[in-house]
C-alpha positions in Angstrom: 170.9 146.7 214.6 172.2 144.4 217.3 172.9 147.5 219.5 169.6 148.7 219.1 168.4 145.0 220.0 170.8 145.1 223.8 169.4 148.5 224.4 165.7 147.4 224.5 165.4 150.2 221.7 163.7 148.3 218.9 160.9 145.5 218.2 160.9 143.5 214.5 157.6 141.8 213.5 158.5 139.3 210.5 155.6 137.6 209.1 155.3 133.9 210.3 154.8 133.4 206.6 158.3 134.6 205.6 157.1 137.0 203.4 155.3 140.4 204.0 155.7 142.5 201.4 154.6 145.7 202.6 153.1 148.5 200.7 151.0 150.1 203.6 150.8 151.1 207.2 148.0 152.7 209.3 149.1 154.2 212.6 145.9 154.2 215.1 146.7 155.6 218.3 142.9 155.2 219.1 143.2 151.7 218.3 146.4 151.5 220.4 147.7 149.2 216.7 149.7 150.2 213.6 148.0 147.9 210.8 150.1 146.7 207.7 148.8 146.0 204.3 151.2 143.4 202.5 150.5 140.5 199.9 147.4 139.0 200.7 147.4 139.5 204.6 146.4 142.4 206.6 148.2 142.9 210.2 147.6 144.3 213.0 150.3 144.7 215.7 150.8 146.1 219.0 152.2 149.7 219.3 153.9 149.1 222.6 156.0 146.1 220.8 154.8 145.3 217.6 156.6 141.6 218.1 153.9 140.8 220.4 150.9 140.1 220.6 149.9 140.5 216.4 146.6 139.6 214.4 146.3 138.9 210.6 143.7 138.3 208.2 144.5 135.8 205.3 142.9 138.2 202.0 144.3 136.3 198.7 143.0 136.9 195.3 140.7 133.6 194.0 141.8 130.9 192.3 139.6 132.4 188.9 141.1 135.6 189.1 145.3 134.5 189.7 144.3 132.3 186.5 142.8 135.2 184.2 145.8 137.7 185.4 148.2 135.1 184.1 146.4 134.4 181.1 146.5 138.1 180.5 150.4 138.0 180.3 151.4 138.7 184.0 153.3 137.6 186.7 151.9 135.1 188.8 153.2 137.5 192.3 152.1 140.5 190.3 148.6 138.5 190.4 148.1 138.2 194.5 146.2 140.5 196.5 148.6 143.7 197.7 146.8 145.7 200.3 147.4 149.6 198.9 144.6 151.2 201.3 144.2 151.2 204.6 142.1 154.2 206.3 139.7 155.0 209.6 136.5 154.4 208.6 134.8 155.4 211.5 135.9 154.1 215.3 134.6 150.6 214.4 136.0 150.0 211.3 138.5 150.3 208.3 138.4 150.7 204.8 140.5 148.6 203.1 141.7 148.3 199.0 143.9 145.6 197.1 145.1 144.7 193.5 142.7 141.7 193.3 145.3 139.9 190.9 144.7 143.1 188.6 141.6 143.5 189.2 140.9 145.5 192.7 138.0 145.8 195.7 137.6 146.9 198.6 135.7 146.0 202.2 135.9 146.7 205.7 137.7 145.5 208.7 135.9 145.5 212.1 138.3 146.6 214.5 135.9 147.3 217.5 135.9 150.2 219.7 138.7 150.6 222.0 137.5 149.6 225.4 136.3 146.3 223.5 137.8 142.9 223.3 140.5 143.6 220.0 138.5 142.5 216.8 140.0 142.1 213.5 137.9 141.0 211.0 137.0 141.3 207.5 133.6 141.6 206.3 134.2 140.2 203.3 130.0 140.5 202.5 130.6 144.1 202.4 133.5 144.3 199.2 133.0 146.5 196.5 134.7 147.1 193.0 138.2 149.0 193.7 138.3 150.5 190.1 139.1 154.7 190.9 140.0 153.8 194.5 143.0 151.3 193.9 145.6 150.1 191.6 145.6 147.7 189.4 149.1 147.2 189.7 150.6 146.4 193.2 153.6 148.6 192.1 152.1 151.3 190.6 152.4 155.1 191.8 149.2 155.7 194.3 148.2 158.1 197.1 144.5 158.4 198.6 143.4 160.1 201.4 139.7 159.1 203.3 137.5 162.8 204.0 134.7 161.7 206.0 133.3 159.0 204.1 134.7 160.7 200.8 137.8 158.5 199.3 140.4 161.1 197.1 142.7 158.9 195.1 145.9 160.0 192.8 147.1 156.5 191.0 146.7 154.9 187.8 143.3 153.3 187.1 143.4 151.2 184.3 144.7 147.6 183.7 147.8 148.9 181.5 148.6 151.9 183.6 147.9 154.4 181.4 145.1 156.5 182.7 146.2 158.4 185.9 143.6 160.7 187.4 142.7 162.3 190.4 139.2 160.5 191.8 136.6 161.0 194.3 134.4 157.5 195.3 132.3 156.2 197.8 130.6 158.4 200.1 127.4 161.1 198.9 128.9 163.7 196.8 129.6 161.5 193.6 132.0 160.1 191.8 134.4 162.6 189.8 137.7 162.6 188.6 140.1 164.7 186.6 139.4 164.8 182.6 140.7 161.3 180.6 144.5 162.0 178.5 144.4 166.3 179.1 147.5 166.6 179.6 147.7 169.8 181.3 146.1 168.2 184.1 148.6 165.5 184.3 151.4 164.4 182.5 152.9 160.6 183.3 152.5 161.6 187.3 154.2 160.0 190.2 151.9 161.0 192.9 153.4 160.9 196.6 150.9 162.4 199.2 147.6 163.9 199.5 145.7 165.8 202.5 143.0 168.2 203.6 143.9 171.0 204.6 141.0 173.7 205.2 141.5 177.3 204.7 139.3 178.6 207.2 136.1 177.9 209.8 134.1 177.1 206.8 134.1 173.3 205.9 132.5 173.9 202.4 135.7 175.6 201.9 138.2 173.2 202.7 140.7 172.0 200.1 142.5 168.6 198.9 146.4 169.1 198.1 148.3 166.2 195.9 151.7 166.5 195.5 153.3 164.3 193.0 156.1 164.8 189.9 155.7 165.3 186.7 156.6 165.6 182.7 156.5 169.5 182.7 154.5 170.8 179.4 156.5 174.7 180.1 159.7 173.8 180.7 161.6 175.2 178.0 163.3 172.9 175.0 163.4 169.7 177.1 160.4 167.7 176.8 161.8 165.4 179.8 161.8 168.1 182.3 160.6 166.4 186.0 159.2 169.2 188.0 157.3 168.6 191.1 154.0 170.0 191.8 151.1 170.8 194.4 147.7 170.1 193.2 144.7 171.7 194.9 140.8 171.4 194.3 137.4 171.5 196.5 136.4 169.0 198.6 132.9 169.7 197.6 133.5 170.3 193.7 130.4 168.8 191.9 132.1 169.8 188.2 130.3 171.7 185.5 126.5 171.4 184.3 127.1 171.6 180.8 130.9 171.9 180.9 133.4 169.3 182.8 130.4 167.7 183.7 131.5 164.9 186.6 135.0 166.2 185.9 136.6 168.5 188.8 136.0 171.7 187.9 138.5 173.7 190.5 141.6 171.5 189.9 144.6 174.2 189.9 148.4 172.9 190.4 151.5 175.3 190.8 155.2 174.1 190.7 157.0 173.1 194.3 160.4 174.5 194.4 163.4 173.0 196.5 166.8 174.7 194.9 170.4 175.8 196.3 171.0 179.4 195.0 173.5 179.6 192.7 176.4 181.9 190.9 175.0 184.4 188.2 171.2 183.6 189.7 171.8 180.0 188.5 170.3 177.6 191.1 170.9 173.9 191.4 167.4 172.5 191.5 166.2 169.1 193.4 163.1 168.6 190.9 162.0 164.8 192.1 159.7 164.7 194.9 160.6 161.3 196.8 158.3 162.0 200.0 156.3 164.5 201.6 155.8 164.9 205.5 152.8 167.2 207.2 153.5 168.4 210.5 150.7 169.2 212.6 150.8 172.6 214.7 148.0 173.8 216.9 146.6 175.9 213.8 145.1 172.3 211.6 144.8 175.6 208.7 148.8 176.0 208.8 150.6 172.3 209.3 154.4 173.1 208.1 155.2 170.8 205.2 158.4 169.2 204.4 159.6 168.2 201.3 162.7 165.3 200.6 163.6 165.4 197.3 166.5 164.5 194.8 167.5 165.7 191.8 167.2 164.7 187.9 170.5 166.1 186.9 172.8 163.1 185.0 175.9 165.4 186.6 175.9 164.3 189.7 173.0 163.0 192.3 171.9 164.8 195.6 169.4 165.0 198.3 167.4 168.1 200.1 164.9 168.6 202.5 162.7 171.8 201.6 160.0 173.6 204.0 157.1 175.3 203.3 154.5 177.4 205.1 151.1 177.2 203.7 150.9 180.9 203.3 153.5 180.7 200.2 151.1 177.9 198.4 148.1 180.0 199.2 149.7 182.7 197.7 150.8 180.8 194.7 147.0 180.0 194.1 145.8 183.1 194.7 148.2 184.9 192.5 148.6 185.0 188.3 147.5 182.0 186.1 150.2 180.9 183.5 149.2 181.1 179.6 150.1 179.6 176.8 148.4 181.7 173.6 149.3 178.8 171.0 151.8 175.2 170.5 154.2 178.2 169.0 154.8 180.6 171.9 156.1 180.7 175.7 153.9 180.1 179.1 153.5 183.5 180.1 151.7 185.2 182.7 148.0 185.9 182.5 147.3 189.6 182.3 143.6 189.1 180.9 140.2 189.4 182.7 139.7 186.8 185.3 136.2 185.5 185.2 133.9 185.5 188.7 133.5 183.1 190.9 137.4 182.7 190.7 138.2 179.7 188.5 139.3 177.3 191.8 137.6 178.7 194.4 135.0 176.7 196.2 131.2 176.8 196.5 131.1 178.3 200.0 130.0 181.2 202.4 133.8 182.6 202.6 133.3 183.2 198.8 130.3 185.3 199.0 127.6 182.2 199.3 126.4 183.2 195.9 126.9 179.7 194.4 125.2 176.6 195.9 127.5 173.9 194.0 130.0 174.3 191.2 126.9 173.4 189.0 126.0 176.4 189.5 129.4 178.3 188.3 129.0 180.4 184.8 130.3 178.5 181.7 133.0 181.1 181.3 134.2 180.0 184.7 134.5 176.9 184.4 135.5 176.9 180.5 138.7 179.4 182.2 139.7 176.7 184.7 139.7 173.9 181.6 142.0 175.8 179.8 144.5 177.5 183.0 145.0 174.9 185.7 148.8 175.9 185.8 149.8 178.7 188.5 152.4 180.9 187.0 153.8 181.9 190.4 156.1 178.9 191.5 156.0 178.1 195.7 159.1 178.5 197.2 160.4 177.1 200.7 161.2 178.7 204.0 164.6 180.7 203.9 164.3 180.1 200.1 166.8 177.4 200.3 167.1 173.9 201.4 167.4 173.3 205.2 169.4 170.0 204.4 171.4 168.9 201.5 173.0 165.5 200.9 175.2 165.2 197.8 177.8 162.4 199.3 176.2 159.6 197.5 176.3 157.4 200.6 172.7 157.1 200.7 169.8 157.3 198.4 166.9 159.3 201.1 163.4 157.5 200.8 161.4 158.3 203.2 160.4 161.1 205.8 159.2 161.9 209.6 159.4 164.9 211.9 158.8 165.6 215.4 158.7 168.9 216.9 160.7 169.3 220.5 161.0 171.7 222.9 164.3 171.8 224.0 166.4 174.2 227.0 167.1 176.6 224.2 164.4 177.0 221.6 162.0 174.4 219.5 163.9 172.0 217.1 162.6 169.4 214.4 164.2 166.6 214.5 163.8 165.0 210.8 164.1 160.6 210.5 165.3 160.4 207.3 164.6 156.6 205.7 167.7 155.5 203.1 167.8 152.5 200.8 169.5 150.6 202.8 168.0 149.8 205.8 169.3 153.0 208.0 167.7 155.5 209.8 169.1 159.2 210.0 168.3 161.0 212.8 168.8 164.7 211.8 168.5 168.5 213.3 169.4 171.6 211.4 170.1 174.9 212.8 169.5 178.5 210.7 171.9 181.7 211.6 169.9 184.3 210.7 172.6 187.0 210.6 174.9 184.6 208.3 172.1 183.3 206.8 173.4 179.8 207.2 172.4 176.4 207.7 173.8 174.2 210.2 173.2 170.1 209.7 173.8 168.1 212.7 173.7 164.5 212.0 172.4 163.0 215.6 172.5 159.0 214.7 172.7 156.7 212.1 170.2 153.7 213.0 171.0 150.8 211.4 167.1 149.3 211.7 167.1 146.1 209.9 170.1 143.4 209.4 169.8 142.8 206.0 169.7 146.8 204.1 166.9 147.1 202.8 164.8 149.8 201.5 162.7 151.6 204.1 159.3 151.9 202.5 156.8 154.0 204.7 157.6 154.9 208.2 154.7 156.8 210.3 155.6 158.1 213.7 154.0 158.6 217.4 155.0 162.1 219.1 152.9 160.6 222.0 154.5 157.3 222.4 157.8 158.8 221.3 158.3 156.2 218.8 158.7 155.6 214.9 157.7 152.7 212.9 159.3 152.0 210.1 158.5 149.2 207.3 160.2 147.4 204.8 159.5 144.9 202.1 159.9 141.7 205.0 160.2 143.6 208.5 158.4 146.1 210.4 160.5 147.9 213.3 159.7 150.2 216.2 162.8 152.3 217.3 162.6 154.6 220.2 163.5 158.5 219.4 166.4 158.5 221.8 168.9 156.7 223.9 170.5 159.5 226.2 172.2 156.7 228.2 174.4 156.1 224.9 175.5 159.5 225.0 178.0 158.5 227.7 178.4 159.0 231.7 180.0 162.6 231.9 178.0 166.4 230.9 181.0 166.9 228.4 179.7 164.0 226.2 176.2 164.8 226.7 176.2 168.3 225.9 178.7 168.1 222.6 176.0 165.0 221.6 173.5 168.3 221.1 170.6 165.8 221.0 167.7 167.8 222.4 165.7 165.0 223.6 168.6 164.5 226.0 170.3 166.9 228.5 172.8 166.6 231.5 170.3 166.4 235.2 173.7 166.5 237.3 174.1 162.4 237.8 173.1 161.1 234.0 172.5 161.9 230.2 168.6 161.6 230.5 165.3 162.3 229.1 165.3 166.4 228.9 161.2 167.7 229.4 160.6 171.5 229.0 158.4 171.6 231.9 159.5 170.5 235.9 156.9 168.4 236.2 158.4 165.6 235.0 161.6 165.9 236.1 163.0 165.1 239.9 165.9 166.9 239.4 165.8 170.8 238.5 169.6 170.6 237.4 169.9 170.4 233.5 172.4 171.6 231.2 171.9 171.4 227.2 173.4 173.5 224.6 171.8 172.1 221.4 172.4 175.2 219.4 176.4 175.5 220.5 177.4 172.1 221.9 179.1 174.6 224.0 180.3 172.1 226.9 182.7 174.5 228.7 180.3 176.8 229.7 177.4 173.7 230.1 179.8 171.6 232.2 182.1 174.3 234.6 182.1 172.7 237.7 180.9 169.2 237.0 181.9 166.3 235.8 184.2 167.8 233.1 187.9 167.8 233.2 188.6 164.7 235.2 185.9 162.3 234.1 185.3 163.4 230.6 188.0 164.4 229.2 191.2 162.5 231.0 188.5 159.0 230.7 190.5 157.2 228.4 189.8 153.6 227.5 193.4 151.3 226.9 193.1 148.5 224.6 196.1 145.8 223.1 195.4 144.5 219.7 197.4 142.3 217.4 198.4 142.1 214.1 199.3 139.6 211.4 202.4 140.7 209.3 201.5 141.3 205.7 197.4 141.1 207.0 194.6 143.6 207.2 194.2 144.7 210.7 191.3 147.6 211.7 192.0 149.9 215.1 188.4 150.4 216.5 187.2 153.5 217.3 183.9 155.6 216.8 183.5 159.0 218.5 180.0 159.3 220.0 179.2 162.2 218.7 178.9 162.0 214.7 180.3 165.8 214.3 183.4 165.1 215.8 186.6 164.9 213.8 189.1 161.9 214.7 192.6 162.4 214.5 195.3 159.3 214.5 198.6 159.6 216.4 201.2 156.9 217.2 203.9 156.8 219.4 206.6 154.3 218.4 208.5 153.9 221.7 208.0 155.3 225.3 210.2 158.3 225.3 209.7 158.9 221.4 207.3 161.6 220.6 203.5 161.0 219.5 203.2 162.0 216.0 199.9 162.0 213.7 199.6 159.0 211.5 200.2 159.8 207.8 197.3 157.8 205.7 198.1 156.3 202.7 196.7 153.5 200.1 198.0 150.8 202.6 196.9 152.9 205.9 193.2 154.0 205.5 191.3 156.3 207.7 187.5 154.7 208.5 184.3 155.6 209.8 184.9 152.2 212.5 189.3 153.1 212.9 192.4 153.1 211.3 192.2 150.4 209.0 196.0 148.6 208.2 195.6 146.9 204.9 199.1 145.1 205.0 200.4 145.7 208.5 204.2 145.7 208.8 206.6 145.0 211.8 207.5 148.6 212.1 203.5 149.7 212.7 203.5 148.4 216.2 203.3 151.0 219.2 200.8 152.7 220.8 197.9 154.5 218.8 196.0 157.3 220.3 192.6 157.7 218.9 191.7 161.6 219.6 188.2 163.3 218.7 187.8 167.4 218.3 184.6 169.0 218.7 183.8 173.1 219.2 187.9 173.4 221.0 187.8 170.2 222.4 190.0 167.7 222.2 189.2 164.0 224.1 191.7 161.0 223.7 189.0 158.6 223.4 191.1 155.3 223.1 195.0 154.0 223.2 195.5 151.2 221.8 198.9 149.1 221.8 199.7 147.5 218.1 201.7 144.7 218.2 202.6 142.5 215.3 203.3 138.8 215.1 205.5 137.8 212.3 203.5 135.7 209.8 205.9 132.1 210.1 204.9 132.3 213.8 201.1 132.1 213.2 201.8 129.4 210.4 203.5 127.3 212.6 201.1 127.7 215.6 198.3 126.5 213.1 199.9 123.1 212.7 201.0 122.5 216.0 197.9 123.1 217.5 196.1 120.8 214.8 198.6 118.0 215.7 197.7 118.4 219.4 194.1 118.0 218.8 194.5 114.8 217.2 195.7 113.4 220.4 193.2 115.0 222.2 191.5 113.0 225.0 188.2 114.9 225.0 185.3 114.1 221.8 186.0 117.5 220.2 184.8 118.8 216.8 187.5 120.6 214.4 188.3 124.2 215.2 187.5 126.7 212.7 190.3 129.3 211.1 188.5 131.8 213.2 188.5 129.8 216.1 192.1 129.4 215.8 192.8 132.9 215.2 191.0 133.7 218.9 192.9 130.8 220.6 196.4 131.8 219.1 195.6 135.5 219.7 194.3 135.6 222.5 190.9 136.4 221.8 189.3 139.4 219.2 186.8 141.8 219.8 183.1 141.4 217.9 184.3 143.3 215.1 186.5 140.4 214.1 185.6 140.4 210.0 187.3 136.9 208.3 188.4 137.4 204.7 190.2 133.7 204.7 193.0 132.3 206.4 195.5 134.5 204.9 193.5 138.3 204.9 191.7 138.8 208.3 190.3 142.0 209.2 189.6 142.4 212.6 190.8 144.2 215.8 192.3 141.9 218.5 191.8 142.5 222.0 192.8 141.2 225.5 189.2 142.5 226.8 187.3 140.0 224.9 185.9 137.9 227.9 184.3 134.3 227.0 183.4 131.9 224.6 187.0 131.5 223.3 187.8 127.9 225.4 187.7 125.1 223.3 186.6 122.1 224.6 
């Protein structure tokens, strides 16, 4: 966080009210803002640096209705106003949906057009009931989506949560919504994203997709079974005349796979959809979808990332429905007649422009799609396999964003994956199509906020090169990349294998695809390989990048925890320890043990002793290549010696001439040792953790 913070990297907004609360955020690139619903405010902030320059609007709940929730049994903070919807209404205004203190509306904001003074105001004269378009609770599952003036809404829309449905409100076609307690329609969902996504040139054609989890009615003899699912029906459905009358009437759903093939066809199987991620391409009828999920399994708990083409959930769709013949036998495949129109299909021109509205559809039709909204054919991602896995248990993924780049050697997503506690992974994987195998570079680990916390929603600007990222108190900005960080030589550059970056010949910068941006024509980058030697012959390789080694004396307190700093740049390279205990004594590699423990930050001492002082040579390998990165001289002061340097310099303050306040333990510790470096970590007097160096430059002088 502070790093990010010294390299101009980051913005925080915090809410002058010291709460936020976040549940939403809106980015407008239009509107040049990123708006953030929370507990009864609405934001607006500045893209360029969302610390400056922000507008709010001050939306509780009434004084009647925070009284009737509470009289109704809930909590009074479950009973303020959470802002869960926040869409473009048109170019002037918003839409905007809260809880209401359990008991939800809706209005709009007018934000102006663009070349306007900014305007942010609510016109309150315009709210409406919120029942079918928000939550009643401020936690409860909810997606929505605004088609024109149309609102689609997955959530739960009663006061005790136990209705979910899929709803359309507010514009001309009607309201409509998915059949009260069928369970083949939806069982207990937890609904996570929903878009349009036409098929073709025809708009009467084009089709709303929910994804969301649920109980799954065919999974065999386990009635718990999470399986996740895509949901698809017309924008224009009508529902029946006589059957599934304002009820959708082409509401199909197939299963989303995301498994790691297994021995003896046995797959391990990531069932829980935890967020879902459309990225655009220049054909808006094929964005490529991406999928983080985790899995449901009590033996142990993982992470993937699955993609999928829309061609494989078109063809799930357009393929068999499943069949159940009675509460007594197995879903099967549907091998009977298939009624016409096709039970799903949309009221349009592409399908033959015999039908003006689903109104219109036989009974038979629509009495088929009733009874068979489950695809039997399951959708299953690119390469049939994850492209990333996580089963470390260091993080719990949250949240998702993807930008496409161009780099020197082909077109790379980079995937920002949000964890639970507050970091940011910055991701690229690489598929061998002759081995079949996939390759997970890890880029950076962003610490965003300085308190973990759970990321919440993150959106992202491939235009401003820039994500946005939200938690519970905090919203951040973070810049995509850093090349700078990556170091001052081409060795370090290219092993980093970051393809925003690449070596021009002076600096790590910015790489572009095209010249036009670029001064120099010079650029090396190897994403794929990291393959320095052959990036970096000639330039500043062998002498400056490899031989560059930083020297640094630390101390260490006998029987006390001391840490040896040292973290490669590049997170795929391997560290390796060695010591050498006297000048013409050999180096050796340092044995770890329970008292001597390898970190991700150095070599961590946990009792150092007097025969662990020499010289440590901290050494990273990457593709062949091995870089001393540091050498750092131990050496350790014997424990009476630090005791007795306590008192005496506490006796020679009392007779100090200058007004002087008491020294601290740790400011003691720098004045005896000679200063420590910022990763100085105080346990109490007697069990300090820190690395102690000569480098550190001021603020140590007392008095």
């Amino acid at each position: 966080m502070r790093e990010l913070l010294e390299l101009n990297r980051t913005s925080i907004f915090q809410s002058p009210f010291g709460f936020l609360d976040l549940h939403t955020m809106l980015l407008d690139e239009y509107q040049e803002r990123l708006f953030v619903g929370g507990r009864d405010l609405v934001y607006s902030l500045n893209l360029e640096r969302v610390s400056d320059g922000y507008r709010e609007i001050y939306w509780p709940s009434t004084a009647v209705k925070v009284e009737e929730c509470i009289m109704k049994g809930k909590d009074a903070n479950e009973c303020a106003n959470y802002v869960r919807v926040l869409h473009h209404y048109n170019r002037t205004h918003l839409l905007t949906c809260a809880t209401g203190a359990f008991d939800p509306h809706c209005a709009f904001i007018r934000v102006g057009h663009h070349s306007e003074d900014p305007l942010f105001h609510l016109e309150s004269h315009r709210s409406e009931r919120g029942r079918g378009r928000c939550p009643f609770d401020p936690n409860s599952s909810f997606v929505s989506t605004l088609v024109g003036n149309e609102l689609f809404a997955g959530l739960y829309s009663d006061y005790w949560g136990r209705d979910s449905a899929i709803f359309r409100s507010l514009g001309k076609l009607g309201h409509i919504r998915t059949e009260h307690d069928d369970e083949r329609l939806l069982k207990e969902p937890k609904f996570v994203g929903s878009y349009m996504i036409p098929d073709n040139e025809d708009p009467e054609d084009n089709k709303m997709y929910f994804f969301f989890t649920e109980k799954a009615l065919e999974a065999e003899n386990n009635a718990h079974t999470i399986y996740t699912r895509v949901g698809r029906l017309c924008v224009n459905d009508m529902g029946g005349q006589r059957i599934l009358v304002n009820k959708w009437s082409t509401f199909l759903k197939a299963r989303l796979v995301c498994s790691v093939p297994g021995m003896n066809g046995i797959d391990t199987h990531f069932d829980e959809l935890e967020d879902v991620f459309l990225l655009p391409t220049r054909d808006p009828k094929n964005p490529v979808i991406f999928g983080l999920f985790n899995t449901t399994s009590n033996i142990f708990r993982g992470h993937a990332v699955c993609v999928y083409h829309m061609s494989s959930i078109r063809e799930a769709f357009n393929g068999p429905y499943a069949h159940k013949e009675g509460p007594e036998y197995h879903w099967s495949l549907y091998e009977g007649k298939v009624p016409y129109p096709r039970p799903g299909s949309c009221a349009s021109k592409v399908n033959g422009g015999k039908y003006g509205s689903t109104k219109d559809y036989p009974d038979d039709a629509i009495r088929f799609a009733r009874m068979h909204p489950l695809m039997y054919q399951p959708i299953k991602p690119v390469h049939k396999k994850p492209i990333l896995v996580k089963t470390d248990g260091k993080y719990n993924l949250r949240q998702l964003a993807v930008d496409r780049v161009e780099a020197e050697d082909g077109q790379y997503d980079v995937l920002f994956i949000g964890t639970d506690t507050g970091i940011v992974l910055k991701v690229i994987t690489i598929y061998n199509q002759e081995t079949e195998w996939m390759e997970e570079v890890i880029l950076e680990e962003l610490q965003i906020f300085k308190d973990p916390a759970p990321i919440i929603s993150m959106e992202i600007s491939s235009k401003r090169q820039q994500l946005y990222i939200g938690s519970a108190s905090a919203v951040a900005q973070v810049r995509f990349h850093h090349c700078d960080m990556y170091g001052s030589a081409c060795a370090d550059c290219c092993l980093a294998r970051d393809p925003y970056c690449a070596w021009d010949g002076i600096s790590c910068s910015r790489y572009y695809p095209t010249g036009a941006h670029s001064k120099r024509r010079f650029r090396r980058q190897d994403v794929r390989h990291g393959n320095a030697a052959q990036q970096c012959f000639g330039q500043q390789f062998v002498g400056d990048a490899l031989d560059r080694t930083e020297e640094r004396l630390a101390y260490g307190i006998e029987s006390n925890s001391t840490l040896l700093e040292c973290t490669p740049r590049s997170l795929q390279a391997k560290v390796v320890w060695f010591v050498q205990k006297g000048r013409d004594v050999r180096k050796e590699e340092v044995k770890t043990d329970d008292r001597v423990v390898k970190m991700d930050l150095g070599l961590l001492f946990l009792r150092v002793r007097k025969s662990d002082a020499g010289t440590y040579f901290c050494q990273t390998v990457e593709h062949s290549f091995v870089h001393t990165v540091r050498k750092i001289t131990l050496e350790v002061v014997e424990e009476h010696k630090v005791e007795g340097m306590f008192h005496k310099d506490r006796e020679e303050e009392k007779h100090h001439k200058m007004p002087c306040p008491p020294l601290t333990d740790m400011e003691l510790y720098h004045f005896i040792l000679g200063s420590c470096n910022a990763h100085l970590v105080q346990q109490g007097r007697r069990n300090t953790v820190g690395f102690f160096s000569t480098a550190f430059i001021a603020g140590t002088s007392h008095c």
